[in-house]
C-alpha angles and dihedrals in degrees: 000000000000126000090240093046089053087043104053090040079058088068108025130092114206124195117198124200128237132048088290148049110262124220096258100055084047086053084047105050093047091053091060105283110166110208139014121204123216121211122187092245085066089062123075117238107259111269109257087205087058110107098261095354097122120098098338108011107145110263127236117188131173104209103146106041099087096048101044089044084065094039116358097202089055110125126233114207129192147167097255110155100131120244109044100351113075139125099182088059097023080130104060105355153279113302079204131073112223141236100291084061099040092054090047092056078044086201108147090196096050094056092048095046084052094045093046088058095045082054092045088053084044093053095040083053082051086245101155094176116050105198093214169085105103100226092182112125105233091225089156106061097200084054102151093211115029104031091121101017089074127090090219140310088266119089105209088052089052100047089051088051099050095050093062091049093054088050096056097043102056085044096087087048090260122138122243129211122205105208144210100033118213095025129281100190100100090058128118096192132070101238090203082076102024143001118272131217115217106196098214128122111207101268093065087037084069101041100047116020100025106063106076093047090051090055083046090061103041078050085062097246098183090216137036108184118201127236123238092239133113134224099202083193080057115038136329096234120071115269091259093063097039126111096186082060103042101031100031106026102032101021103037116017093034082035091218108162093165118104117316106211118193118217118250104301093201081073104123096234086066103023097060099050108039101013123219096301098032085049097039095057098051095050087058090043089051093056096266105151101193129029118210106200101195142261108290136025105028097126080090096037111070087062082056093053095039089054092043090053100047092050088047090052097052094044085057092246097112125030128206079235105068089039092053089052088046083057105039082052086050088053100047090055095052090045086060105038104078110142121208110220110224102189094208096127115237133306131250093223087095091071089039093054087045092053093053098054091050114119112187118178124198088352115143123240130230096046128252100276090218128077110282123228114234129211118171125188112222124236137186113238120213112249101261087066092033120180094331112166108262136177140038111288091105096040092057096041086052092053088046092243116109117116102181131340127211127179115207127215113245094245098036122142111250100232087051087074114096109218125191115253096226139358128081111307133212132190116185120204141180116217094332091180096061097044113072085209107054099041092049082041087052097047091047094046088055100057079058099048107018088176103054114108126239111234108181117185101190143081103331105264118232104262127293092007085117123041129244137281081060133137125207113207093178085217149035096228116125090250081058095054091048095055100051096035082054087051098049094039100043090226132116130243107243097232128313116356088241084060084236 
């Protein structure tokens, strides 16, 4: 194997697609390749045959096993962040709520309590590098990417917040990532399909968007990844292949001299105009530590990169030296990141966390006692949530209170929708507020039905923009479902939602 082979393994994080690792990450991964990612759709659905395996049965993965047992240091990275955003669960939901719901409690404790069980799950997976918590201040509130992710639209809320997730985390000796430097919560435009402007000068930059990610580094967050999005005050490139961001804003003004993590290159934004390699190379040039390629193809990628590199070396855009500190920050990491499985199964402080987010509003108390009907209005996530499991139809099964379940087409007419007569009626909605159809679907389903109640399961909306009986679940995680479904039913969930 080449140096620069070697050299460029060293900083580099792979995914692979399918249930197993294929010959040639294990390869990989044996010729110096830092890091692995790990996707939901790597991971089997849980076996309804399984004794308590269906909906909520606790999950066991070995995930690591294959890999360390071909180089024991390697990293495994995934998207943890709790409510919508899980790989662990990425079959039936999240048994956390997310951030959204953890910033509105605003109980430090209680974040860190929650992240320090998301890091135990991760460590008993044998995950030594969360990529997460979003530390982006969702200062837009019809942001198409961030919206829940987000502790809150105050910085200072968010920055406390971070830092207890990081904490808890990295108490389990797993390493945390703060992502989207240098903050994607202002766009109004998903990166992972095109390239958005944030229209901030530097000044606001600071005031706004900084300062979670700099409590998430006096708080000792091993990783900070950087967001496809550009400040045209700041720099032309992204974030993520500019030096004026990473070097002068990260490394030397926030003086982070932790990890740098690049988001997924294989994002169209980046991808289309300077391809894997091209990318790749300027990521590194601009101070990046660690590349993460995507999530699929990149079998036929690294020869792209390596190609890419070595041109770039030997036209002087790229030196050996930049890419051995890269690698000697990547070591250290994995030196350090060495969870300690504890075995113990999942807590339940997940369900606790997402009761007390809960809002309702003109819901009575206690629930109907009969089985409740469910209509949920489909909605498309975004992909960094993918086709993650929503709503309440397990909930409810699991309660033993669900009476009938319908899932509506985004675009249906409304009077196309069959209601029941009678009986207690749901509709489940995501971010009704920011979607025409399912707000004007809401109004005309209830002239039909004056009495259903509103569940929405997104991003809170401002006072009085949905009408009562409604419940606000600041979130779509499983935690989230059982806590509303509880509070509809009447009925207790016996134990944590994930049945550990």
């Amino acid at each position: 194997m080449s140096t620069v082979v070697s050299l460029v393994n060293a900083c580099l994080m792979a995914s692979y697609e399918g249930r197993v690792p294929p010959p040639w990450i294990r390869r990989a991964v044996e010729n110096g390749l830092a890091g692995v990612g790990v996707f939901g759709t790597n991971l089997a659905p849980p076996d309804p045959a399984a004794p308590g395996a269906a909906p909520y049965g606790t999950l066991r993965y070995d995930i690591a096993a294959p890999l360390r047992a071909v180089r024991p240091d390697v990293l495994i990275a995934l998207d943890e962040e709790g409510g919508d955003v899980t790989r662990l669960d990425y079959h039936r939901g999240s048994p956390y709520p997310g951030n959204h719901a953890l910033g509105a409690v605003d109980d430090l404790g209680l974040t860190r309590e929650v992240a320090r069980a998301i890091g135990a799950d991760l460590a008993d997976a044998g995950i030594n590098l969360c990529l997460g918590p979003c530390a982006d201040v969702n200062s837009r509130p019809n942001n198409p990417i961030i919206g829940v992710r987000s502790f809150g639209a105050d910085p200072q809320r968010v920055a406390r917040h971070t830092e207890a997730f990081v904490r808890g985390l990295q108490d389990r000796r797993v390493a945390a990532t703060l992502k989207h430097f240098p903050g994607h919560g202002d766009t109004g435009t998903d990166s992972h399909t095109a390239l958005p402007d944030i229209d901030r000068d530097l000044p606001a930059v600071r005031a706004l968007d900084l300062p979670p990610f700099a409590a998430g580094i006096a708080a000792g967050a091993k990783a900070v990844m950087t967001g496809h999005i550009r400040l045209p005050h700041l720099a032309e490139p992204p974030a993520t292949l500019s030096p004026r961001i990473v070097t002068g804003l990260l490394r030397e003004e926030l003086g982070y001299d932790g990890v740098v993590v690049s988001d997924a290159l294989e994002m169209a934004p980046v991808l289309d105009r300077w391809g894997f390699g091209g990318a790749a190379v300027l990521a590194w040039s601009a101070g990046v530590d660690l590349v993460l390629l995507g999530a699929s193809g990149v079998e036929h990628t690294l020869p792209q990169v390596y190609e890419a590199v070595e041109s770039a070396l030997k036209k002087g855009e790229l030196t050996v030296e930049r890419l051995e500190e890269a690698a000697a920050r990547i070591a250290a990491l994995r030196a350090w990141a060495d969870p300690v499985p504890t075995g113990t199964g999942r807590s339940g402080i997940g369900l606790v966390a997402a009761r007390r987010a809960l809002v309702a509003v003109g819901v009575p108390s206690p629930g109907p006692s009969g089985p409740v009907h469910c209509v949920r209005l489909s909605s498309e996530a975004n992909m960094a949530v993918g086709v993650a499991p929503w709503g309440l139809d397990g909930a409810l099964t699991g309660l033993g209170r669900l009476a009938s379940a319908l899932d509506v087409d985004p675009g249906t007419d409304p009077a196309d929708i069959p209601l029941p007569a009678a009986g207690p009626l749901v509709v489940v909605v995501r971010d009704a507020v920011r979607d025409p159809w399912q707000h004007a679907t809401l109004d005309a389903l209830r002239t039909r039905r004056p009495d259903l109640v509103t569940v929405d399961m997104g991003l809170e909306p401002a006072p009085g923009r949905l009408a009562a009986p409604l419940l606000l679940t600041r979130g779509a995680g499983l935690a989230n479902a059982v806590a509303a479904a509880e509070l509809l039913t009447g009925r207790t969930w016996p134990g944590p939602p994930d049945g550990g």
